[in-house]
C-alpha positions in Angstrom: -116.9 -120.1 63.9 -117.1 -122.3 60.6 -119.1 -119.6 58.9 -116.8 -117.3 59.5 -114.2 -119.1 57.9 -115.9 -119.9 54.8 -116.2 -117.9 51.7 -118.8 -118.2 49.3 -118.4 -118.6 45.5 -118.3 -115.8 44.0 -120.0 -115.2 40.3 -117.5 -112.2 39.8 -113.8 -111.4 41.2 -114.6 -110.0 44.3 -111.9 -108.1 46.5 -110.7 -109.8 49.1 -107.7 -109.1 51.8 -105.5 -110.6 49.4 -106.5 -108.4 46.8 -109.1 -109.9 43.5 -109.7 -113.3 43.3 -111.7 -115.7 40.9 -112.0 -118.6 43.2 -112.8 -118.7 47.3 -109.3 -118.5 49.2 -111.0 -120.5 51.8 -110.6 -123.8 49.5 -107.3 -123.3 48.0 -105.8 -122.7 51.2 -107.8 -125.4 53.0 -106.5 -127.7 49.8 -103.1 -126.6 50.1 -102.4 -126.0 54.3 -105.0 -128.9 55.2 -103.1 -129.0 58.7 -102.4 -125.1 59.3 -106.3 -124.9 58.4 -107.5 -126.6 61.0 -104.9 -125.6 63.8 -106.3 -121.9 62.8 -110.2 -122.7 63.1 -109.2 -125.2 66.5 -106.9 -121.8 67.8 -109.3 -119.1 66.7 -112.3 -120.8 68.2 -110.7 -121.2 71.7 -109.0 -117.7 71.7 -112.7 -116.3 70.3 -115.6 -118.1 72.0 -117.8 -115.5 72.1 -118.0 -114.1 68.6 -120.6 -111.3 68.2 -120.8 -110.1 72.3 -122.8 -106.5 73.1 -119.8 -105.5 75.0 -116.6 -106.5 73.1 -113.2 -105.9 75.6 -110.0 -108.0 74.1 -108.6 -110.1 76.7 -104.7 -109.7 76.6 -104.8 -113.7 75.0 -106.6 -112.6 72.7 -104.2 -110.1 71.6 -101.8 -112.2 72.2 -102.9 -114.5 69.9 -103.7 -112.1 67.4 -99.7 -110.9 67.4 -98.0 -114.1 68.1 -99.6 -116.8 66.5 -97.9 -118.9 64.1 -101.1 -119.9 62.7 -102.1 -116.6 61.8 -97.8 -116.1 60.8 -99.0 -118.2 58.0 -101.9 -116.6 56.5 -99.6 -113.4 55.9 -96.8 -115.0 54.0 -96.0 -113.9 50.5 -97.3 -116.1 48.1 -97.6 -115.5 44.1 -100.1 -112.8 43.8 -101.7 -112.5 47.2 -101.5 -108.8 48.8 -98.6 -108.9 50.7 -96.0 -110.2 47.3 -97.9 -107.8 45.1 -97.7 -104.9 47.5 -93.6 -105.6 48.1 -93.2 -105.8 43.8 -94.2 -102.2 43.8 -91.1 -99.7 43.8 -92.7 -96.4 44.3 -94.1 -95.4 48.2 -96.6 -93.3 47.5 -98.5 -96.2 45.5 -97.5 -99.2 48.0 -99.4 -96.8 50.4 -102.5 -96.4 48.1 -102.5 -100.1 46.9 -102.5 -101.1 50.5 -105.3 -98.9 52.0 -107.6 -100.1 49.3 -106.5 -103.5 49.7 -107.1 -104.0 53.2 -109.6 -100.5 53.7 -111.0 -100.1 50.5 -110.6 -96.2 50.3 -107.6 -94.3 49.7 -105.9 -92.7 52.6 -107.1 -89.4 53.9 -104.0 -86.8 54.0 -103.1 -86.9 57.2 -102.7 -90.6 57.1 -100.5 -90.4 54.0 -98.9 -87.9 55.2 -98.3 -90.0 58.9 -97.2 -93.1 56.6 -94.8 -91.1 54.3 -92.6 -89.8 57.7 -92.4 -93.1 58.7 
């Protein structure tokens, strides 16, 4: 599970789910949440034991865990210039929705799904 949670260096920004970084979030978040770090590998590991199955059903702890955890809570706060704070900065919908799907999809959403998001 380790590898999983590490990032290598990259030599250029690359995009990551909190949008283009310079540096690994793996360390600065390791440096700065040394406890909430390790209670997410210790959780993660025990929820996830079997990483890469040939068969993959979610057990409902799983989903659980997924949904509830305040470990996970953590990683999705706002912070100064991760995905979530730059996403909320922008006023206009229509972009929110586009900045997002690339952010987390990498692709801009098809019609239908803008269209889906948009009546919500």
């Amino acid at each position: 599970m380790k590898h999983l949670l590490r990032c290598h260096e990259p030599t250029l920004p690359s995009i990551h789910s909190t949008g283009n970084v310079e540096e690994p979030i793996r360390s600065n978040y390791e440096k700065e949440y040394p406890d909430q770090a390790a209670a997410l590998k210790e959780a993660t590991v025990k929820q996830f034991p079997d990483l890469i199955p040939i068969e993959y059903q979610a057990t409902l702890q799983q989903a659980m865990f997924l949904t509830n955890s305040p470990e996970i809570d953590h990683l999705l706060i706002g912070r100064p210039g991760n995905m979530a704070s730059r996403t909320l900065a922008i006023t206009e919908q229509d972009e929110q929705i586009r900045s997002t799907f690339m952010a987390i999809l990498n692709r801009l959403p098809d019609p239908l799904e803008f269209e889906y998001i948009v009546q919500e």
